[in-house]
N, CA, C and O atoms as a CHARMM CRD file, in Angstrom:
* protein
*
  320
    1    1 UNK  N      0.84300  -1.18200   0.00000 PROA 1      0.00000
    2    1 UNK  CA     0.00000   0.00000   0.00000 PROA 1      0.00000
    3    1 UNK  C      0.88200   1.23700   0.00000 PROA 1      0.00000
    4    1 UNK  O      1.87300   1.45000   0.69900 PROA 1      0.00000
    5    2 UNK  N      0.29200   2.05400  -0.97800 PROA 2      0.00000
    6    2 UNK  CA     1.02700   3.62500  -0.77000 PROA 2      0.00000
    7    2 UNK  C      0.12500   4.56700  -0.79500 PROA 2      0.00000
    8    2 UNK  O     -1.07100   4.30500  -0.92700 PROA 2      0.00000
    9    3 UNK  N      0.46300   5.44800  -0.70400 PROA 3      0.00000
   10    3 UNK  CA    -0.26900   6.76000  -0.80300 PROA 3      0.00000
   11    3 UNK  C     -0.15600   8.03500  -1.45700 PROA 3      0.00000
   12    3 UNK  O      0.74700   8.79300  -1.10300 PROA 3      0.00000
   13    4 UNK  N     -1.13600   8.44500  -2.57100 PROA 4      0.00000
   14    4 UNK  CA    -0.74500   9.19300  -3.58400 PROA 4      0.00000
   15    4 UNK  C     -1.40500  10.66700  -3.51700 PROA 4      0.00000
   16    4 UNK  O     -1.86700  10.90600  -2.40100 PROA 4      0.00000
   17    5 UNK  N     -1.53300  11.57200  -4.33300 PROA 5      0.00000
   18    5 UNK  CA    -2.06000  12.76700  -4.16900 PROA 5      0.00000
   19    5 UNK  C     -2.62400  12.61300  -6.05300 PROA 5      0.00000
   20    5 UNK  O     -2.04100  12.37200  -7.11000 PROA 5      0.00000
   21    6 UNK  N     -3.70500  12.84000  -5.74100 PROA 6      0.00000
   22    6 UNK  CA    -4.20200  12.78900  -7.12000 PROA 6      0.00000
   23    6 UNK  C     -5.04400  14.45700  -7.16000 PROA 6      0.00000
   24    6 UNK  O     -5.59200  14.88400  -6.14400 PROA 6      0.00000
   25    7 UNK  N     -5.03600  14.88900  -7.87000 PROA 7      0.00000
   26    7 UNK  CA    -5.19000  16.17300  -8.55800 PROA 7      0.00000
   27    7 UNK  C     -6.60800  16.07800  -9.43100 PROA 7      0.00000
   28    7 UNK  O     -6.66600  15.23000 -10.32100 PROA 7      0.00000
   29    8 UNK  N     -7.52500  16.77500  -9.22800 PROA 8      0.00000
   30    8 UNK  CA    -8.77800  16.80100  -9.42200 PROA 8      0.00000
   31    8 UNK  C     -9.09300  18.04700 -10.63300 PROA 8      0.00000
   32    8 UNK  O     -9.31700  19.18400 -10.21800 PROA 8      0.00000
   33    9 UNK  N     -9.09700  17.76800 -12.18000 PROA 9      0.00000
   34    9 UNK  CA    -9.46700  18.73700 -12.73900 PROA 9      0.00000
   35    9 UNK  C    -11.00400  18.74900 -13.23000 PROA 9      0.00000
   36    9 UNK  O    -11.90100  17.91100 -13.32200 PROA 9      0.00000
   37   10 UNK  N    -10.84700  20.15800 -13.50300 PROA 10     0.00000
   38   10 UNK  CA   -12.82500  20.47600 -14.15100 PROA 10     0.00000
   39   10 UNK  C    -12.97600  20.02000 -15.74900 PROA 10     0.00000
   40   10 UNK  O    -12.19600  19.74000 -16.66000 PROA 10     0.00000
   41   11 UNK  N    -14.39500  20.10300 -15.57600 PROA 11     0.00000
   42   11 UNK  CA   -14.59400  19.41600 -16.88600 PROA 11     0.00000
   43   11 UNK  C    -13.84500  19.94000 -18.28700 PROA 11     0.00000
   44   11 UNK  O    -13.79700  19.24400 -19.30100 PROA 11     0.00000
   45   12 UNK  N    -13.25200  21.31300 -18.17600 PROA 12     0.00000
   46   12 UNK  CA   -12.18400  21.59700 -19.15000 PROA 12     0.00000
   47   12 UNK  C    -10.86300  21.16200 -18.89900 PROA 12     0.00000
   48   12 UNK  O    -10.00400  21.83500 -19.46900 PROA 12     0.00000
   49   13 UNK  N    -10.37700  20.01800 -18.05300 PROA 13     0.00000
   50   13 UNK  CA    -9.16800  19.81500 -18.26200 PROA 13     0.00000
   51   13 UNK  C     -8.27900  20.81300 -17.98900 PROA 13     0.00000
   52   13 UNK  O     -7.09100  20.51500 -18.11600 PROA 13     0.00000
   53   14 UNK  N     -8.69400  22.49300 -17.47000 PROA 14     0.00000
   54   14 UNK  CA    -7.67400  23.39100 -17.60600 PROA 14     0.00000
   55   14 UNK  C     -7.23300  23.69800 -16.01300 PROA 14     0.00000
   56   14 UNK  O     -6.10200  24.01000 -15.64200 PROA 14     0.00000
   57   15 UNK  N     -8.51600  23.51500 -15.10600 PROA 15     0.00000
   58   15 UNK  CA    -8.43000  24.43900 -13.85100 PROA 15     0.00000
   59   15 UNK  C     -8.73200  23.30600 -13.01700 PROA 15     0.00000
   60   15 UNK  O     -9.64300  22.51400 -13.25800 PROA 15     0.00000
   61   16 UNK  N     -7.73600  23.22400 -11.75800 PROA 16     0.00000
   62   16 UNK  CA    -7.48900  22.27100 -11.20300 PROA 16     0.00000
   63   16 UNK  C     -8.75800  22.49300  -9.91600 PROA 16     0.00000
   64   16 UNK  O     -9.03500  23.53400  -9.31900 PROA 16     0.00000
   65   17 UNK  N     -9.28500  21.31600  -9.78800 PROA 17     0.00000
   66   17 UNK  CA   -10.32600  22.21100  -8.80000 PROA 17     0.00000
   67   17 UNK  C    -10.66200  21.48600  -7.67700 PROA 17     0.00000
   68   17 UNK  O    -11.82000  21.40900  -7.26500 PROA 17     0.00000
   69   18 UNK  N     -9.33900  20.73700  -6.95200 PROA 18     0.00000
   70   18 UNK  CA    -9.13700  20.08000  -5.49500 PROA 18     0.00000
   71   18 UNK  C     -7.87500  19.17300  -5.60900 PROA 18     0.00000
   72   18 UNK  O     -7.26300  19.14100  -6.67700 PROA 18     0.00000
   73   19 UNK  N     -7.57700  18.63300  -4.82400 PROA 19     0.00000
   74   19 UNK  CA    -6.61300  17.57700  -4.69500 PROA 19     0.00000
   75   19 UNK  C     -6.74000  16.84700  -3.30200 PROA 19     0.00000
   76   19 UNK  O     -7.01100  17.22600  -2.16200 PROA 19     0.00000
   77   20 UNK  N     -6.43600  15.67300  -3.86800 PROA 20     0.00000
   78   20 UNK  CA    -7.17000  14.51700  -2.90100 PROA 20     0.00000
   79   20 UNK  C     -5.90600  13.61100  -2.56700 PROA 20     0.00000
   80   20 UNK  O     -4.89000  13.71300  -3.25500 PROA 20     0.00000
   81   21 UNK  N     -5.99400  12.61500  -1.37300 PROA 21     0.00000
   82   21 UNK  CA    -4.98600  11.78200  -0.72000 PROA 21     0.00000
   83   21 UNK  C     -5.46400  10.60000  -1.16400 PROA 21     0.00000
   84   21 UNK  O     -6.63900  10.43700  -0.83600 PROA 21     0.00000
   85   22 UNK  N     -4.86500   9.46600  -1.96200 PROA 22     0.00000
   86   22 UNK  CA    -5.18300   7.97700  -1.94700 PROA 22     0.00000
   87   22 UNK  C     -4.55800   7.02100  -1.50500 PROA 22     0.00000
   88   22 UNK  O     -3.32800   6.98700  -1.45500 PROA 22     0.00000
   89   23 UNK  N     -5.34200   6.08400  -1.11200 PROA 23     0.00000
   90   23 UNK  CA    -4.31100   5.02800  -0.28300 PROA 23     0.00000
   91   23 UNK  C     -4.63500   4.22400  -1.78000 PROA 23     0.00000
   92   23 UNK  O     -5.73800   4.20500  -2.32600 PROA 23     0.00000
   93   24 UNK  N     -3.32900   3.53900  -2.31400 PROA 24     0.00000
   94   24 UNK  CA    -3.78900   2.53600  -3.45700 PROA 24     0.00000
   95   24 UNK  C     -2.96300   1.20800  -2.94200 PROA 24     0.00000
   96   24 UNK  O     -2.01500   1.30800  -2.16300 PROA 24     0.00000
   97   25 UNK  N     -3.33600   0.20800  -3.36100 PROA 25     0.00000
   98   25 UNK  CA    -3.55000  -1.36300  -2.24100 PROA 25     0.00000
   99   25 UNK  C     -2.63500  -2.12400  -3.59300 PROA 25     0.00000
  100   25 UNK  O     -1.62500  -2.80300  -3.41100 PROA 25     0.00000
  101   26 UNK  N     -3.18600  -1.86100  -4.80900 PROA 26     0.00000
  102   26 UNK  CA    -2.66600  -2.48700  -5.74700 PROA 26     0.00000
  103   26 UNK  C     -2.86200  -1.80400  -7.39000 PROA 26     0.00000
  104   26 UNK  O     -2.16600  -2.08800  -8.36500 PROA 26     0.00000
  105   27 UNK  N     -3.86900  -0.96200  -7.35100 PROA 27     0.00000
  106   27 UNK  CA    -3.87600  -0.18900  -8.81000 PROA 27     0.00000
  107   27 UNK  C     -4.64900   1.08600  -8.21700 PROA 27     0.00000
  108   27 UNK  O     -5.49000   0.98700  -7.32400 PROA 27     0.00000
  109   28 UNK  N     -4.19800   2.50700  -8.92300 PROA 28     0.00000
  110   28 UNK  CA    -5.30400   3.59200  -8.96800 PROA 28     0.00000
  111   28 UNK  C     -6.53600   3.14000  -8.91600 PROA 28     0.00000
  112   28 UNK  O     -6.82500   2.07400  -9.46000 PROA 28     0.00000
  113   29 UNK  N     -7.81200   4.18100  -7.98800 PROA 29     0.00000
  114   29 UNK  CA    -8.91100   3.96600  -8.45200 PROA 29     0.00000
  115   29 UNK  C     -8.92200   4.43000  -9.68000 PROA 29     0.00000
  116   29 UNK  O     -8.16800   5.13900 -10.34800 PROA 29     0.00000
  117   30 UNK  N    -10.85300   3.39200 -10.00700 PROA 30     0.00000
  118   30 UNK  CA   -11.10600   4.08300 -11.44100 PROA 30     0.00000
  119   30 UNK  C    -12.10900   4.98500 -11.14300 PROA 30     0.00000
  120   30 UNK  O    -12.83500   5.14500 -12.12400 PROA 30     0.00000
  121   31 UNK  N    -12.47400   5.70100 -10.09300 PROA 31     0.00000
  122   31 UNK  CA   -13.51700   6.40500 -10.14100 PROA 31     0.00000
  123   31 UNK  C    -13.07900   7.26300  -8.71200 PROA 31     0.00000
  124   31 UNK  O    -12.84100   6.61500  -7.69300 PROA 31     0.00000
  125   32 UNK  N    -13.01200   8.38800  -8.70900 PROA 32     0.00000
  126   32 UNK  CA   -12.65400   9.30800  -7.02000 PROA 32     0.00000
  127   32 UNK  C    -14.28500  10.32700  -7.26800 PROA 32     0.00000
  128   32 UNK  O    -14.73900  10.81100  -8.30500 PROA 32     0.00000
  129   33 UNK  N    -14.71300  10.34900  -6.15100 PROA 33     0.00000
  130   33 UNK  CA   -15.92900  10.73800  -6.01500 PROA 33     0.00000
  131   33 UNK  C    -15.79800  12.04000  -5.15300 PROA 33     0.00000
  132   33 UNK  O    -15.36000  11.74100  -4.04300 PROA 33     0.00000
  133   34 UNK  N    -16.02900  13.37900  -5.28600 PROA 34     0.00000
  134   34 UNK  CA   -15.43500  14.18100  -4.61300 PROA 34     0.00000
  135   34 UNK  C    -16.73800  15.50400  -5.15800 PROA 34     0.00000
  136   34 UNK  O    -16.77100  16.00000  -6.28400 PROA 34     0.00000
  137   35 UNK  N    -17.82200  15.87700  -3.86100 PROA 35     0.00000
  138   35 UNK  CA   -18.85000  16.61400  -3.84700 PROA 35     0.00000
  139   35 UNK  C    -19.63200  16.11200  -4.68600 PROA 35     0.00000
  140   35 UNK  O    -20.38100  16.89900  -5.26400 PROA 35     0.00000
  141   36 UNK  N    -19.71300  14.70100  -5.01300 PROA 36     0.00000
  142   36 UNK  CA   -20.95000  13.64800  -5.54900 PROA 36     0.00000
  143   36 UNK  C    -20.45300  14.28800  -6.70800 PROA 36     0.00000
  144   36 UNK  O    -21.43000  14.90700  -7.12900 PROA 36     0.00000
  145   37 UNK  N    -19.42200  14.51600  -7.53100 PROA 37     0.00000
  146   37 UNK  CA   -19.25200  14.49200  -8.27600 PROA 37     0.00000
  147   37 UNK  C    -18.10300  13.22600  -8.84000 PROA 37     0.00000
  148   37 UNK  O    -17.21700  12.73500  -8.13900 PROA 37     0.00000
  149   38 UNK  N    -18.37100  12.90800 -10.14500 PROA 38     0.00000
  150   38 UNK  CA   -17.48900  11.77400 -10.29600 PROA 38     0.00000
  151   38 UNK  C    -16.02600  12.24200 -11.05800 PROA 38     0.00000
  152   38 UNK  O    -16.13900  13.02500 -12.00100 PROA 38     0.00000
  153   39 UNK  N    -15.15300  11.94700 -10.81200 PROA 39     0.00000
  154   39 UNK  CA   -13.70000  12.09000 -11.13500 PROA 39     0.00000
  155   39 UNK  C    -13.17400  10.64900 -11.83900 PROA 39     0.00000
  156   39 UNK  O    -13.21900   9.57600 -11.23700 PROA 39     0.00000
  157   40 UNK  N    -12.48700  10.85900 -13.70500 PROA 40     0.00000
  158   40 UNK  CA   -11.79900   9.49000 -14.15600 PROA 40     0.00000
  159   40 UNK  C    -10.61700   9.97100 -14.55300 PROA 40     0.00000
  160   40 UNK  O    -10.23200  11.09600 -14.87100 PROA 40     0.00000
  161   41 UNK  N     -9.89700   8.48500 -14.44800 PROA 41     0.00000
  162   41 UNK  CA    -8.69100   9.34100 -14.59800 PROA 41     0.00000
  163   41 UNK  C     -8.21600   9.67600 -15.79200 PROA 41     0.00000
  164   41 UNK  O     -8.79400   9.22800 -16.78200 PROA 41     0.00000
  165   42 UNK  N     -7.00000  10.58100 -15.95800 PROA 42     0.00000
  166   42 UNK  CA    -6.96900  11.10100 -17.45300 PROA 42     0.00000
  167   42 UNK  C     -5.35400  11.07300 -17.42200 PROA 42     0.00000
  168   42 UNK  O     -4.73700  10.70100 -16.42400 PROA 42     0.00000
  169   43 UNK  N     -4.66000  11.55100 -18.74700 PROA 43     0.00000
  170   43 UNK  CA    -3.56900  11.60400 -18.33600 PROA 43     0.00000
  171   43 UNK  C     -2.31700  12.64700 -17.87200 PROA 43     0.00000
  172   43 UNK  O     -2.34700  13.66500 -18.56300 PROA 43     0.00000
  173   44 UNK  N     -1.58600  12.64700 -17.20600 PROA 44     0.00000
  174   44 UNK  CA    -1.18300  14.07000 -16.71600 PROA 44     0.00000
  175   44 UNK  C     -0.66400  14.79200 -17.28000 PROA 44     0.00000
  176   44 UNK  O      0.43100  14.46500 -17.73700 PROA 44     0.00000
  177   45 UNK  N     -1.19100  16.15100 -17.53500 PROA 45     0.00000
  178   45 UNK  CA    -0.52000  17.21700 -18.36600 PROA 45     0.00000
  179   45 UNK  C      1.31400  17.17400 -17.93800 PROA 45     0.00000
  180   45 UNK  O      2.16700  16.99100 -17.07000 PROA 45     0.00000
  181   46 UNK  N      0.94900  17.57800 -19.63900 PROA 46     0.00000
  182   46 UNK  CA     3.03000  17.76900 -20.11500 PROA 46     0.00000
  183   46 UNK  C      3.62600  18.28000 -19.00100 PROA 46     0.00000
  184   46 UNK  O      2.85700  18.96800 -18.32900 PROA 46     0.00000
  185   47 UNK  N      4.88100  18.16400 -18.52100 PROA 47     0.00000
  186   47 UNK  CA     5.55000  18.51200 -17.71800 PROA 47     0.00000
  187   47 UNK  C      5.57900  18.32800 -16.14600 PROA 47     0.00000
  188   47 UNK  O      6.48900  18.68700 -15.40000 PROA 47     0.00000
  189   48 UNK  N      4.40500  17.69900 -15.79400 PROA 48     0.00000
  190   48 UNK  CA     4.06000  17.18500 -14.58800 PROA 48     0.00000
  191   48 UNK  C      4.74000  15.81700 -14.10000 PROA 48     0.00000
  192   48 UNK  O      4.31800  14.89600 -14.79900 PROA 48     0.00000
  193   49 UNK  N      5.45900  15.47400 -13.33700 PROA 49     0.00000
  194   49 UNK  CA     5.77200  14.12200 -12.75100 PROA 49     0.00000
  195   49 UNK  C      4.83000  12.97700 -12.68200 PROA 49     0.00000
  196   49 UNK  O      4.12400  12.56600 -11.76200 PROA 49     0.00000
  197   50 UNK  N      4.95800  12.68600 -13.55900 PROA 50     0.00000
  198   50 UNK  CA     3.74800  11.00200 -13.69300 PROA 50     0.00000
  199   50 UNK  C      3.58900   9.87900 -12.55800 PROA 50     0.00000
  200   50 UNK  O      2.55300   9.31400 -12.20700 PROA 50     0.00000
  201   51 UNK  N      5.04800   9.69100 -12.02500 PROA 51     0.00000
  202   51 UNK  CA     4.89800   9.06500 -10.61600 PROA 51     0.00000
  203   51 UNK  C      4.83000   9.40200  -9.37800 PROA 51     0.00000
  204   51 UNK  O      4.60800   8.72400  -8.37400 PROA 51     0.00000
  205   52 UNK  N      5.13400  11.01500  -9.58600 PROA 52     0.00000
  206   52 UNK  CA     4.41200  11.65200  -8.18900 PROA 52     0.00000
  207   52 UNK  C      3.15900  12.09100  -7.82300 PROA 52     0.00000
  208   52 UNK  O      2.82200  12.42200  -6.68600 PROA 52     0.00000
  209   53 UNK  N      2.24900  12.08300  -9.14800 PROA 53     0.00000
  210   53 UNK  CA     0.86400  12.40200  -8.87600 PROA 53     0.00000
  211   53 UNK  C      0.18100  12.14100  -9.77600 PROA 53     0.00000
  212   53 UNK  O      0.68800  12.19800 -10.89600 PROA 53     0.00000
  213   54 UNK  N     -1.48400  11.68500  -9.60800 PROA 54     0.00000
  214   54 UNK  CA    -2.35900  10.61800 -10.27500 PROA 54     0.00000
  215   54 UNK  C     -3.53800  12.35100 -10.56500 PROA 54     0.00000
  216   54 UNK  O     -3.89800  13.11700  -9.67000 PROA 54     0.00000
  217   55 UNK  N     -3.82700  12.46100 -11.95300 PROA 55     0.00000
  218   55 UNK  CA    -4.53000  12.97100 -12.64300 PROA 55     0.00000
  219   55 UNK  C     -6.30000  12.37900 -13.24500 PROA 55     0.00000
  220   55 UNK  O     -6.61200  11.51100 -14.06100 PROA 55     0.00000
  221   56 UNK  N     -7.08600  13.25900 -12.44900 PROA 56     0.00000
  222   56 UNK  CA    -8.43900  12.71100 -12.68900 PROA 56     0.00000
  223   56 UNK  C     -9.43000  14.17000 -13.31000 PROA 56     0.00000
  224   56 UNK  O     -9.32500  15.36600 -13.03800 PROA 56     0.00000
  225   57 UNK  N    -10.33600  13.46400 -14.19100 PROA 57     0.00000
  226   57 UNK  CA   -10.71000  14.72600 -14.95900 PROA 57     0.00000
  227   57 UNK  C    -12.57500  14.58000 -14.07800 PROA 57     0.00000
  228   57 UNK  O    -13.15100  13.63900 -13.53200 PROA 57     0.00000
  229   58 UNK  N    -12.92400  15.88500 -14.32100 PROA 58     0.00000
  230   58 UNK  CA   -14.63900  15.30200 -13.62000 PROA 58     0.00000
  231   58 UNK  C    -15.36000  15.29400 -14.97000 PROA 58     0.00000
  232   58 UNK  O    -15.15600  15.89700 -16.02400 PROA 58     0.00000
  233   59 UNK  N    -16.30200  14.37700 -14.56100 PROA 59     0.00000
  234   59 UNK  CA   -17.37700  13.62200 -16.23900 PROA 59     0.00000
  235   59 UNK  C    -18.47400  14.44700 -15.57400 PROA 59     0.00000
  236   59 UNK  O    -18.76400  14.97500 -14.50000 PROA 59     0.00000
  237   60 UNK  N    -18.88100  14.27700 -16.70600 PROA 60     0.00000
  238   60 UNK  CA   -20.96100  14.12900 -16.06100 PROA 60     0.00000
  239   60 UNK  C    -21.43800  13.10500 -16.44500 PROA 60     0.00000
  240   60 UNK  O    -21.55800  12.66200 -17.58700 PROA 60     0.00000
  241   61 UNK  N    -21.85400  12.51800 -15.02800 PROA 61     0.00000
  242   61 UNK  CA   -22.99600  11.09600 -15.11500 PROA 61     0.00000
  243   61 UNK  C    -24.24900  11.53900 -15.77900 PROA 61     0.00000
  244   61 UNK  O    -24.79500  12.62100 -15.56300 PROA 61     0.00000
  245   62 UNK  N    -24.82100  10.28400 -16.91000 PROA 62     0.00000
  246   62 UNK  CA   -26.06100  10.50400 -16.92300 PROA 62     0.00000
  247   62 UNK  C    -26.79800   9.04900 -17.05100 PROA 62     0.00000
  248   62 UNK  O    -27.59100   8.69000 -17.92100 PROA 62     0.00000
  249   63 UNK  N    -26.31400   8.33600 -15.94900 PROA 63     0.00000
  250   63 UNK  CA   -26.82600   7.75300 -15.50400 PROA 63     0.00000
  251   63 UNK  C    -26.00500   6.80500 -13.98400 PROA 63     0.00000
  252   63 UNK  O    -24.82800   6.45500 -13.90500 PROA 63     0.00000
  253   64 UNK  N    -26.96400   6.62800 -13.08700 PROA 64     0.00000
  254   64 UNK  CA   -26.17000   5.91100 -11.86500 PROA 64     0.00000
  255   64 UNK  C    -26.88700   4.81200 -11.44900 PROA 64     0.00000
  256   64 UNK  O    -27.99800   5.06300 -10.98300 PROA 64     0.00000
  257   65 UNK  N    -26.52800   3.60400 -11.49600 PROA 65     0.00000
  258   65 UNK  CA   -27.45500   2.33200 -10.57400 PROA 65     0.00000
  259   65 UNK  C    -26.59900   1.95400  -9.75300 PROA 65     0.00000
  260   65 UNK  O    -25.48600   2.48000  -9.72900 PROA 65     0.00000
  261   66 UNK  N    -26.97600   0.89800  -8.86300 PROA 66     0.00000
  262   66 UNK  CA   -26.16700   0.36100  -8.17800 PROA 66     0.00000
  263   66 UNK  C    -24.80500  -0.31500  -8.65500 PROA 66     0.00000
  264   66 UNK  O    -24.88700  -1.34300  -9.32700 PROA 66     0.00000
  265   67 UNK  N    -23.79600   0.11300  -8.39800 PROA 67     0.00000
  266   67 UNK  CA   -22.74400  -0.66500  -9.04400 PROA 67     0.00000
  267   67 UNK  C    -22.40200  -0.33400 -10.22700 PROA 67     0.00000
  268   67 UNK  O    -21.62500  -0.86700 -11.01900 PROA 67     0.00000
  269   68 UNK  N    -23.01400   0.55400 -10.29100 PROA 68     0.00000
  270   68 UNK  CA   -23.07200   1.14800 -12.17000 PROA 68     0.00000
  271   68 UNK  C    -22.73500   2.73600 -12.60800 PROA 68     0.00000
  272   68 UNK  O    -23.67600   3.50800 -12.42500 PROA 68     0.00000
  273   69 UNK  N    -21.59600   3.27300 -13.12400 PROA 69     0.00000
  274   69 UNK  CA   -21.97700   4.44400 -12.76600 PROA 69     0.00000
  275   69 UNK  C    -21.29900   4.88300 -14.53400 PROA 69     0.00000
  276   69 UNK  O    -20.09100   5.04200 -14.71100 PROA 69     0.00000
  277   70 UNK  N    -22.32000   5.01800 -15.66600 PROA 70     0.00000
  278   70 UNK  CA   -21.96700   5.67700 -16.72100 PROA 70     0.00000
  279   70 UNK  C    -21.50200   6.77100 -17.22800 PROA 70     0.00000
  280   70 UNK  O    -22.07100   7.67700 -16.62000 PROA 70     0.00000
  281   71 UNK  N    -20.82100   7.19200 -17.96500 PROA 71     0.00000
  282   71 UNK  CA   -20.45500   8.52000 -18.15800 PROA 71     0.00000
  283   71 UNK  C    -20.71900   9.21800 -19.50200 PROA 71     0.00000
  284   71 UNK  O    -20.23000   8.64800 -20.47700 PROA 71     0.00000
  285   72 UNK  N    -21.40800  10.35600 -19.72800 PROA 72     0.00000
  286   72 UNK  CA   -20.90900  11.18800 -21.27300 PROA 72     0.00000
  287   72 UNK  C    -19.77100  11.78200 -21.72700 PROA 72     0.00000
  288   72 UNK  O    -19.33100  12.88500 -21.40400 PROA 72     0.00000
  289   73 UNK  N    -19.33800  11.02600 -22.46000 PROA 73     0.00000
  290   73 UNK  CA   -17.74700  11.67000 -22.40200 PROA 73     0.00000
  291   73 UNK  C    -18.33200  12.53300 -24.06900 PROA 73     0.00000
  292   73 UNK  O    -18.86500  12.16600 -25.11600 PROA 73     0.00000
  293   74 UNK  N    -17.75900  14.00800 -23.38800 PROA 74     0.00000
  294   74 UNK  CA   -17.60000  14.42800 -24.71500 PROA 74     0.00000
  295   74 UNK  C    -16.48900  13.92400 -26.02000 PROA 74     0.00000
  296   74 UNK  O    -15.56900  13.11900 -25.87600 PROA 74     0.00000
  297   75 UNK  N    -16.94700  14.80000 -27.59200 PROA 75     0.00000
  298   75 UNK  CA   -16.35300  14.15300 -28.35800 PROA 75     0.00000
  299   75 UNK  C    -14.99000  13.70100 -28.21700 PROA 75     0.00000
  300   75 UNK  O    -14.58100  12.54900 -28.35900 PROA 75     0.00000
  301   76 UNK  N    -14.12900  15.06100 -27.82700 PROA 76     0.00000
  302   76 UNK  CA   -12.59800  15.51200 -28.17100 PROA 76     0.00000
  303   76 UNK  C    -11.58500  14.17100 -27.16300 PROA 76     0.00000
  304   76 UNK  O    -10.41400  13.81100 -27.28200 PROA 76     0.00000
  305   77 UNK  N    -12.82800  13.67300 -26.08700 PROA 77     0.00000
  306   77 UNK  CA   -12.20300  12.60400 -25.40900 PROA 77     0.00000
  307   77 UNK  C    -12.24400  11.12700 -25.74700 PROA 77     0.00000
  308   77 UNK  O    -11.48900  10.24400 -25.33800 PROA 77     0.00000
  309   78 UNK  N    -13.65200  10.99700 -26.87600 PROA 78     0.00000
  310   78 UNK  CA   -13.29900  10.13000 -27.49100 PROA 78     0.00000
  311   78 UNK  C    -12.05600   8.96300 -28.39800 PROA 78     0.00000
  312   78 UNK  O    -11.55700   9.44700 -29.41400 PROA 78     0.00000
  313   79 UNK  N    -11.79800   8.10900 -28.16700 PROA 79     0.00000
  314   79 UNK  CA   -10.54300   7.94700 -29.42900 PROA 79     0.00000
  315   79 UNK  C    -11.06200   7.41600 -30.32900 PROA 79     0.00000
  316   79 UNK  O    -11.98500   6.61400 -30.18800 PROA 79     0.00000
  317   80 UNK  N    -10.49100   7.81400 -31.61100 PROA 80     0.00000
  318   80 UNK  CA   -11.05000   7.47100 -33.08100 PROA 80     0.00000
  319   80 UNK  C    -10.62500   6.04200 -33.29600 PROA 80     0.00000
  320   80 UNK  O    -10.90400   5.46700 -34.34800 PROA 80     0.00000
């Protein structure tokens, strides 16, 4: 187990808008939940240290069930 600082950006990817403590056991989460908002991870902007800190972008859910939590990813995040 270690413990990481993962960095919370807004839905533009530009403005960082919290940073959070993780304990990870064996892989990053795939989902950090932070003011019921959902956070995935993305990858860390140029020039940033990749093994000192874990990069998560916030989605909008539009839809949530139990165990289930979908996302709209706009286009530009799509891959072709």
């Amino acid at each position: 187990m270690k413990a990481a600082r993962a960095i919370l950006f807004g839905l533009d990817r530009r403005v960082i808008v919290g940073a959070v403590r993780v304990v990870i056991a064996d892989e990053a989460p795939k989902v950090i939940m932070c003011d019921g908002e959902p956070f995935l991870p993305m990858p860390v902007p140029p020039g940033w240290d990749a093994k000192a800190v874990l990069a998560y972008g916030q989605e909008r859910p539009f839809r949530a069930d139990e165990g289930l939590l979908e996302v709209a990813a706009s286009p530009r995040e799509v891959a072709p």
